[in-house]
LUMKE-448516 format. One record per residue (C-alpha): x, y, z. Coordinates in nm, 4 decimals, padded with zeros to 6 digits. Last residue first. Layout:
// residues N
<vogu><u>X</u><v>Y</v><w>Z</w></vogu>
...
//
This chain:
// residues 228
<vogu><u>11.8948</u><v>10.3599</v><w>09.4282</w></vogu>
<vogu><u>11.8575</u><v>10.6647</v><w>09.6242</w></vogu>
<vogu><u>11.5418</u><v>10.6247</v><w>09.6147</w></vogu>
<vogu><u>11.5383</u><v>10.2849</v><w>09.7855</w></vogu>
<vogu><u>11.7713</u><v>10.3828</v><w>10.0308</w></vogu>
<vogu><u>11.5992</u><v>10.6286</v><w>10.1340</w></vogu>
<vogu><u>11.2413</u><v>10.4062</v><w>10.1995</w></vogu>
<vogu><u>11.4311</u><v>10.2222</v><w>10.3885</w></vogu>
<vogu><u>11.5598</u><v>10.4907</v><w>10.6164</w></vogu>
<vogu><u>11.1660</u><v>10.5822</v><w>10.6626</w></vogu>
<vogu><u>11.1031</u><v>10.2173</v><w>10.7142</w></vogu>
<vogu><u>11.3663</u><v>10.2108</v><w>10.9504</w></vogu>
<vogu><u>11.1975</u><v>10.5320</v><w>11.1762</w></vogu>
<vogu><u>10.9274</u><v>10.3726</v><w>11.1668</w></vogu>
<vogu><u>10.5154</u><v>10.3534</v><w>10.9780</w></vogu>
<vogu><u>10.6335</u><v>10.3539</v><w>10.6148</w></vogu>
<vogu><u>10.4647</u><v>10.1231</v><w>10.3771</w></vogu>
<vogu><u>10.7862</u><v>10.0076</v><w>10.1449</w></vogu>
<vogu><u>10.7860</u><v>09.8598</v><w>09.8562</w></vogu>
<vogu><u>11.0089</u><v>09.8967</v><w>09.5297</w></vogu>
<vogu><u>11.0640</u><v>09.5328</v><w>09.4858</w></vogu>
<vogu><u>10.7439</u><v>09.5314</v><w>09.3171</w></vogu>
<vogu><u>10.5582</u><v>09.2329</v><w>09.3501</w></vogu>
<vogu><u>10.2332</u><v>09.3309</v><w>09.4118</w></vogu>
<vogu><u>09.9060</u><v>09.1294</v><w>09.3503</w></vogu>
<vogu><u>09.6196</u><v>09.3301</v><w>09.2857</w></vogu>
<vogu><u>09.2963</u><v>09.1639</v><w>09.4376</w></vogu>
<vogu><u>08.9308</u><v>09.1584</v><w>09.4446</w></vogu>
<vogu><u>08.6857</u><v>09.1300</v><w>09.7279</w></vogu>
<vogu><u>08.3542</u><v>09.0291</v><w>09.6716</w></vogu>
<vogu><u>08.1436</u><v>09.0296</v><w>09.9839</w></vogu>
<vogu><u>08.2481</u><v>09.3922</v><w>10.0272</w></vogu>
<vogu><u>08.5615</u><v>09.5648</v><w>10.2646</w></vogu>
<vogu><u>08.6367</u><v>09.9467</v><w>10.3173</w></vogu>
<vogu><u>08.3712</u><v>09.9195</v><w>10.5839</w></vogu>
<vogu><u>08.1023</u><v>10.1126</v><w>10.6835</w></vogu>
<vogu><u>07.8519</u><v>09.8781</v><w>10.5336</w></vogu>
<vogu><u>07.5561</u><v>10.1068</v><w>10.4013</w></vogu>
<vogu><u>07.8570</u><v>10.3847</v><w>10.3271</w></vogu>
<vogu><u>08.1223</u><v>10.2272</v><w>10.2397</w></vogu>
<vogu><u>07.9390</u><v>09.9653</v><w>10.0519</w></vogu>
<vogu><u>07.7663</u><v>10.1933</v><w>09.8395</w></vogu>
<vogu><u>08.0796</u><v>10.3583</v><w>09.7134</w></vogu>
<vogu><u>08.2051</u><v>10.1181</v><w>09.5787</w></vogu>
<vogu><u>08.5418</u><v>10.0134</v><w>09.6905</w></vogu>
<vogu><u>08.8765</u><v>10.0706</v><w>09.6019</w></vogu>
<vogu><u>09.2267</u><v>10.0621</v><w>09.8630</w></vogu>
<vogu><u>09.5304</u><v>10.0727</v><w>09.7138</w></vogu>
<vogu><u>09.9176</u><v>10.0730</v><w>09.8307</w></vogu>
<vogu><u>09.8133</u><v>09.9720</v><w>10.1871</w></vogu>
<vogu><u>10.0567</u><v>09.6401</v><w>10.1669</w></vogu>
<vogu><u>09.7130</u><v>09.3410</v><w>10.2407</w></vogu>
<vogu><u>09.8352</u><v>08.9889</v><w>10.2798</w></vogu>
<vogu><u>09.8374</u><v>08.6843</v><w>10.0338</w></vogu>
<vogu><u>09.8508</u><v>08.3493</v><w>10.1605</w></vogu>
<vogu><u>09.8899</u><v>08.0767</v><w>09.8170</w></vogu>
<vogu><u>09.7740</u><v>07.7302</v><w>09.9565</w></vogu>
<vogu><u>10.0317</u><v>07.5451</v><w>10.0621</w></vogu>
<vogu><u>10.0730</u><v>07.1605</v><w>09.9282</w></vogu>
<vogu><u>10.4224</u><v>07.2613</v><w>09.8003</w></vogu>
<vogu><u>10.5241</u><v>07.3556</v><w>10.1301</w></vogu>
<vogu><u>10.4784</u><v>06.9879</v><w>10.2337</w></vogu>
<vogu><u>10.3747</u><v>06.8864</v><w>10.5646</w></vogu>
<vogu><u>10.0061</u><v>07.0810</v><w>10.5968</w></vogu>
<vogu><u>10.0122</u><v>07.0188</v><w>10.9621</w></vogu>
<vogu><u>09.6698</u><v>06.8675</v><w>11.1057</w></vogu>
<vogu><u>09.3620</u><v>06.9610</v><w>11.2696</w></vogu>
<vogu><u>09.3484</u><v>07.2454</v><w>11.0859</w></vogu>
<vogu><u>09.2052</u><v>07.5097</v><w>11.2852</w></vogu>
<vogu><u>09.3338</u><v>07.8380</v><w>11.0496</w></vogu>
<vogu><u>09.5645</u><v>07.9041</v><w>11.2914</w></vogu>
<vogu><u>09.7200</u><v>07.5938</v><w>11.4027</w></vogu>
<vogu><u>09.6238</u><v>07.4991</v><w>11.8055</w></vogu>
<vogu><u>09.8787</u><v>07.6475</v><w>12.0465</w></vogu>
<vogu><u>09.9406</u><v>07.5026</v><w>12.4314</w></vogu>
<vogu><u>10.0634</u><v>07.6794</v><w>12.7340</w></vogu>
<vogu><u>09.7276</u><v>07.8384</v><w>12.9324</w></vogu>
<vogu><u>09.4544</u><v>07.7842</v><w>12.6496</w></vogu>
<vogu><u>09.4769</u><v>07.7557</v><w>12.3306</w></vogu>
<vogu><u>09.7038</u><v>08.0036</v><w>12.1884</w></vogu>
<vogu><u>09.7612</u><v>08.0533</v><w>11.7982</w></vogu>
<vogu><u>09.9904</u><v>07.8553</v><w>11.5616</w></vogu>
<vogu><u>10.1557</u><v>07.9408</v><w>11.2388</w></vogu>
<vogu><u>10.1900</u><v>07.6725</v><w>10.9525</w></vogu>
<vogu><u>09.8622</u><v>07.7011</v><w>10.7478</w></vogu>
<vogu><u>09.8632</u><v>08.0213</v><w>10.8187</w></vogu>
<vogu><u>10.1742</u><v>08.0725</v><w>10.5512</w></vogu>
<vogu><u>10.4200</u><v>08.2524</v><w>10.7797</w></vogu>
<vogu><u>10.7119</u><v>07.9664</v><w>10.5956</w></vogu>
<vogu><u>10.6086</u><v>08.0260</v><w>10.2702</w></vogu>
<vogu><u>10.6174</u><v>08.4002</v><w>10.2750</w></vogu>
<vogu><u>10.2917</u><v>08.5400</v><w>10.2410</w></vogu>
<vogu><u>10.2464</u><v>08.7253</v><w>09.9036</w></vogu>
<vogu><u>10.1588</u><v>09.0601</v><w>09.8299</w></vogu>
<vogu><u>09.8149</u><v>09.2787</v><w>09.8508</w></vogu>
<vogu><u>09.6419</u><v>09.5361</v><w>09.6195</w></vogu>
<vogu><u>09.3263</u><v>09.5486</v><w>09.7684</w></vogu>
<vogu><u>08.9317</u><v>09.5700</v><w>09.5796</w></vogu>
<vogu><u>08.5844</u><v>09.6264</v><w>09.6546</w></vogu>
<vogu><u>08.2517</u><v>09.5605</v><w>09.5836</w></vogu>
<vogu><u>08.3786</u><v>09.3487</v><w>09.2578</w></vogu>
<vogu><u>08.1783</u><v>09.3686</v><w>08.8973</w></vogu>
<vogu><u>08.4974</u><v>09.2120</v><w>08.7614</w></vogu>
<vogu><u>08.5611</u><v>09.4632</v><w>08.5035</w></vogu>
<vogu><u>08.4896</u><v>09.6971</v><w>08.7205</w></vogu>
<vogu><u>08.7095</u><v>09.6281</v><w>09.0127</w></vogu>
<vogu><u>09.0127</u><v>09.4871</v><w>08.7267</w></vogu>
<vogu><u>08.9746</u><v>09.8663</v><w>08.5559</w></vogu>
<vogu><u>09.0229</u><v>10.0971</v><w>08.8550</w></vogu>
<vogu><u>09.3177</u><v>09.8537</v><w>09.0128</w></vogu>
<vogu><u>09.4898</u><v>09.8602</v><w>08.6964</w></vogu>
<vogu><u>09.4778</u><v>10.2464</v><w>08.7017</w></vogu>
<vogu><u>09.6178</u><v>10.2453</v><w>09.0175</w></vogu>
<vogu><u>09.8885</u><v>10.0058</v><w>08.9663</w></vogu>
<vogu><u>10.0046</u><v>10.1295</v><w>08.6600</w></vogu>
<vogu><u>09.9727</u><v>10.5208</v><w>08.8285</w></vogu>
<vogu><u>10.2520</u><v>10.3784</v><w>09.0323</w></vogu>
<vogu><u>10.2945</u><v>10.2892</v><w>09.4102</w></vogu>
<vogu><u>10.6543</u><v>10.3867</v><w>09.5553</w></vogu>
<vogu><u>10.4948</u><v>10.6478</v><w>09.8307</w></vogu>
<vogu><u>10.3175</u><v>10.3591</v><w>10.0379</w></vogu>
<vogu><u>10.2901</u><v>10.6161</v><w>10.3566</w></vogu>
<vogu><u>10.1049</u><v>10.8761</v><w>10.1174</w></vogu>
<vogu><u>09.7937</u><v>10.6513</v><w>10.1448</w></vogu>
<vogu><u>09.6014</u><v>10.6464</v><w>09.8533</w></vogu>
<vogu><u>09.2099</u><v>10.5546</v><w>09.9009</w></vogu>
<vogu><u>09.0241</u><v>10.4770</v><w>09.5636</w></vogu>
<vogu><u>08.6355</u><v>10.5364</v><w>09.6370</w></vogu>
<vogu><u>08.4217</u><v>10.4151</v><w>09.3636</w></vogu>
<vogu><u>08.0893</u><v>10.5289</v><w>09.1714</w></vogu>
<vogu><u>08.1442</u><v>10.8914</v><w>09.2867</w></vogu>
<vogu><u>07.9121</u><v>11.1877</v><w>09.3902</w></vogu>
<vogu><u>07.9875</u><v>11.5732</v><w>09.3581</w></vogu>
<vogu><u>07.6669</u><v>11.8087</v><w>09.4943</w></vogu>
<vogu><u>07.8304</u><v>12.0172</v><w>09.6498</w></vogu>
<vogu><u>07.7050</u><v>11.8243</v><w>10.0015</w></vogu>
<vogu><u>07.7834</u><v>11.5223</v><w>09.8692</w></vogu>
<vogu><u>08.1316</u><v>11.6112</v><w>09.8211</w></vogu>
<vogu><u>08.1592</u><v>11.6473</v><w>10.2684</w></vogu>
<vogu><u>07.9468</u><v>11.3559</v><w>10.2738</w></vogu>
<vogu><u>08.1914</u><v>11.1616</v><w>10.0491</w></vogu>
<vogu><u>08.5316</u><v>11.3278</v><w>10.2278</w></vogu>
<vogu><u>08.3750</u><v>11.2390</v><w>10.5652</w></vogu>
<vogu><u>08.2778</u><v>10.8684</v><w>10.4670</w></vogu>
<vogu><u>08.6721</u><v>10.8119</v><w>10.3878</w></vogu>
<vogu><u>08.8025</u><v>10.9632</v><w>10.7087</w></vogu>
<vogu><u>08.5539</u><v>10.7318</v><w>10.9218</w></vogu>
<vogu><u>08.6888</u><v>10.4257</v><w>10.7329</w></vogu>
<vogu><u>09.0045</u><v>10.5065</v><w>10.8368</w></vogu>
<vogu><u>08.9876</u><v>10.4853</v><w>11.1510</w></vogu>
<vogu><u>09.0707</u><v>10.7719</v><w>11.4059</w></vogu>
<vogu><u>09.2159</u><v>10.6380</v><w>11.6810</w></vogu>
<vogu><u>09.5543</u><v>10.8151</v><w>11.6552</w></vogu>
<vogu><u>09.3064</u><v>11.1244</v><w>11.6160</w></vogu>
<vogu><u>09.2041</u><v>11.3525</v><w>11.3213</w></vogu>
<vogu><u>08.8614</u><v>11.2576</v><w>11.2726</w></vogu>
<vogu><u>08.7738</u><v>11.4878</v><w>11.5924</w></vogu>
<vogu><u>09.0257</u><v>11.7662</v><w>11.4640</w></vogu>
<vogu><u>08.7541</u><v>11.8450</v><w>11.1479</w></vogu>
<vogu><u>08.9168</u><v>11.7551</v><w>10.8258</w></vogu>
<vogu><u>08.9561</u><v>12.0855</v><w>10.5766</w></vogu>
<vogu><u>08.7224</u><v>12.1397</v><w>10.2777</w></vogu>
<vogu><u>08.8305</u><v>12.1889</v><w>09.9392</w></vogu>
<vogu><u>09.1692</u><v>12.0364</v><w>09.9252</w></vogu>
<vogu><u>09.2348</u><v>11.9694</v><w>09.5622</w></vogu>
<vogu><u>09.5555</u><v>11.8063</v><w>09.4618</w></vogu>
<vogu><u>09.7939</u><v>11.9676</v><w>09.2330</w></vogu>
<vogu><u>10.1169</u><v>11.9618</v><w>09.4124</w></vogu>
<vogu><u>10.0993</u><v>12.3335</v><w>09.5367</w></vogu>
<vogu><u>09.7191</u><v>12.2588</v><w>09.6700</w></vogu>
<vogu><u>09.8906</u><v>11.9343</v><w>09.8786</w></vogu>
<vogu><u>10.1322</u><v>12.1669</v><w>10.0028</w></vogu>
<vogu><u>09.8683</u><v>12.4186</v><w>10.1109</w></vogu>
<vogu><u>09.7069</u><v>12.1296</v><w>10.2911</w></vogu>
<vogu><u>09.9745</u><v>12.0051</v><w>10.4546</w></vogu>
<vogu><u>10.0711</u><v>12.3101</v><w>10.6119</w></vogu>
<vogu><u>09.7056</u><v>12.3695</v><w>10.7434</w></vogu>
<vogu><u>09.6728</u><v>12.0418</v><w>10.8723</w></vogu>
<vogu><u>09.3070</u><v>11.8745</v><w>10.9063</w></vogu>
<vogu><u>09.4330</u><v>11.6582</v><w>10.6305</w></vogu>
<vogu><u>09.2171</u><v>11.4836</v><w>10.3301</w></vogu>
<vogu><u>09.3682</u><v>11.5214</v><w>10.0338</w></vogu>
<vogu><u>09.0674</u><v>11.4893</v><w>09.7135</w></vogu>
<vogu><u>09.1776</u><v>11.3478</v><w>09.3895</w></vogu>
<vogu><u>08.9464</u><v>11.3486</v><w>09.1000</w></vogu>
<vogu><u>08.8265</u><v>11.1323</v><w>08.8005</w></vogu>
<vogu><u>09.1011</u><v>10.8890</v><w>08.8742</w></vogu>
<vogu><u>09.2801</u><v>10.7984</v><w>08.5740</w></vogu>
<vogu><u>09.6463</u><v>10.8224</v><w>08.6953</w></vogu>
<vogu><u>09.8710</u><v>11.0381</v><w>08.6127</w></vogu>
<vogu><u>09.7408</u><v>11.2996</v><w>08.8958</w></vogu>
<vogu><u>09.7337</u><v>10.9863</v><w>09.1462</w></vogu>
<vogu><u>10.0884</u><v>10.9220</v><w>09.1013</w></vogu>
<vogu><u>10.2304</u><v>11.2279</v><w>09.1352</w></vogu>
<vogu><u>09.9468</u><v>11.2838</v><w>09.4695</w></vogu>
<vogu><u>10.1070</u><v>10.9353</v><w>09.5929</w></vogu>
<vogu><u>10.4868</u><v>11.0426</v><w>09.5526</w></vogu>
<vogu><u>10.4264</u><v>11.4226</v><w>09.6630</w></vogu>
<vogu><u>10.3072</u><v>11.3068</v><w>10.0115</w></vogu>
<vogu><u>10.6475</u><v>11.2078</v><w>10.1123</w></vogu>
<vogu><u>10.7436</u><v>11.5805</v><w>10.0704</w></vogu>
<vogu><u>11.0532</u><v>11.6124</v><w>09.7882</w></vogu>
<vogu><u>11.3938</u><v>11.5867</v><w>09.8102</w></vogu>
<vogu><u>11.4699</u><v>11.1883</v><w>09.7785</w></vogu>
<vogu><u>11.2446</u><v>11.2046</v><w>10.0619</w></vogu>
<vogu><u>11.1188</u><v>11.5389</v><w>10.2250</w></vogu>
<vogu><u>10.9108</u><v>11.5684</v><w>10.5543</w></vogu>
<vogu><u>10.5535</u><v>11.6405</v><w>10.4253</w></vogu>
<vogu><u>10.3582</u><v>11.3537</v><w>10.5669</w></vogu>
<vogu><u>10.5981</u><v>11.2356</v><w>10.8078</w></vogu>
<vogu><u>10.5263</u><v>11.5001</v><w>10.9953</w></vogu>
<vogu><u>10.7372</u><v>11.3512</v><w>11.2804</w></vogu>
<vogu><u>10.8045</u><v>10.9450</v><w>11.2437</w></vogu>
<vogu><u>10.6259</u><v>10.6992</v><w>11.4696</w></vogu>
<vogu><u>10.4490</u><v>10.9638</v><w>11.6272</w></vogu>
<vogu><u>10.2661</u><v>11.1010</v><w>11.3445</w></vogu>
<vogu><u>10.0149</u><v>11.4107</v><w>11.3694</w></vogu>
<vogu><u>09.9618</u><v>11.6413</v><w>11.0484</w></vogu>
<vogu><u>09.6829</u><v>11.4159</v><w>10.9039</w></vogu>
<vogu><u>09.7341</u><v>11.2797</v><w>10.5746</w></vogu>
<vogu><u>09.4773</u><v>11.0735</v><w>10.4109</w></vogu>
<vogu><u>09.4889</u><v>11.0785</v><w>10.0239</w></vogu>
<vogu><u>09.1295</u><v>11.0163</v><w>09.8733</w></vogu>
<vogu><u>09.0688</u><v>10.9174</v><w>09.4743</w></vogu>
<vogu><u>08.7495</u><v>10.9865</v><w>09.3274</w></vogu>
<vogu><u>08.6515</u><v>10.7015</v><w>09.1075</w></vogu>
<vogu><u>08.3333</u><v>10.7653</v><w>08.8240</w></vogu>
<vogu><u>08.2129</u><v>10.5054</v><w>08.6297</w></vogu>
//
C-alpha cells in the first residue's frame, strides 16, 4: 500500500501572519509536520502552497514541492478537500498514484511520526475508508448534555433524546476530531469528494502536547509548550 502524505500551507493567514513559516521554538511552524512526516513511513510527502517562500522552505526541509497551487485553491474558502484532489490529479498526471492520502496540517505541529505511522497501519489493518485521530469530549460538552434551539426561546438536547442522560457514568464516550491526521483511500476522495468513508476509523489522542493553532493564544500556547 502506498500513502502519500500532503501538507497544506498556503501563504495567507489572518488569524496569525504567515503562520506557516513564522518560527517557533526557532524553527518555521511548518518544520514540525514535514520532521515528522520524513520519519514517518509515508511513501512520499508532497507541500502543497501556492507561496513561493514557503515552497523553497519546504524544499530546504526535505519535502518535495513539484508543482505549485494555483491562487484559485488558495482562498479563505478554499476547502480542503479541493487542495487534496489537486495534489492527486496534479501526481496523476506523472504518472505517481497512491493507495491512501495522509493530510498533515502544519497548524498541529506537536504530532509524531508514532502517530502517523500508527494511523497508516490501524486504516489497513482494519480495511477502513478513512481514518481521524480525534480526542475526547469533556464530560460535561458530552452531546448527550448540550442543547440546540427549537424554535423562538426553547432548546431540545442535541442528539434528540427525549430525556437527560442523569448520570455521567451512563455517557457514552464523545470523541471530536484535533486535525493532527487525516487518511483516506484514495478512491473515496475522489468518487466521494470527501475526506470522510462509511467506515471511519479512529486514533485517540491524549497527548498533552496539543495544540491546533488558528489565534494569536494558540500561537502563545504553542510557545509555551516548547519551551517546556
Amino acid at each position: 500500500m502506498k500513502v502519500l502524505g500532503v501538507i497544506p500551507a498556503r501563504g495567507g493567514s489572518k488569524g496569525v501572519p504567515r503562520k506557516n513559516i513564522k518560527l517557533l521554538g526557532g524553527k518555521p511552524l511548518i518544520a514540525y509536520t514535514i520532521e515528522a512526516a520524513k520519519r514517518s513511513k509515508l511513501n512520499k510527502i508532497v507541500v502543497s502552497t501556492e507561496d513561493l517562500e514557503i515552497a523553497e522552505i519546504a524544499k530546504q526541509l526535505g519535502a518535495e514541492v513539484p508543482f505549485m497551487r494555483p491562487d484559485s485553491l488558495s482562498q479563505d474558502s478554499t476547502p480542503t478537500i479541493d487542495v487534496v484532489i489537486h495534489v492527486i490529479n496534479e501526481l496523476e498526471k506523472i504518472g505517481e498514484e497512491f493507495d491512501y492520502i495522509c493530510l498533515l496540517q502544519p497548524t498541529v505541529p506537536f504530532r509524531t511520526k508514532s502517530e502517523i505511522d500508527e494511523s497508516i497501519k490501524k486504516i489497513i489493518s482494519e480495511k477502513a475508508d478513512s481514518l481521524i485521530s480525534v480526542r475526547k469530549v469533556p464530560h460535561q460538552f458530552n452531546p448527550h448534555w448540550t442543547f440546540i434551539k427549537k424554535g423562538s426561546g426553547f432548546l431540545k438536547i442535541a442528539t434528540n433524546d427525549k430525556s437527560v442522560i442523569t448520570q455521567r457514568q451512563l455517557l457514552p464516550e464523545a470523541f471530536y476530531r484535533d486535525g493532527s491526521v487525516y487518511i483516506t483511500s484514495t478512491n473515496i476522495l475522489i468518487e466521494r469528494h470527501s475526506l470522510f468513508g462509511d467506515k471511519l476509523a479512529y486514533l485517540l489522542n491524549e497527548s498533552q502536547r496539543f495544540v491546533n493553532i488558528d489565534t494569536l493564544s494558540d500561537w502563545n500556547e504553542a510557545e509555551k509548550i516548547v519551551e517546556g
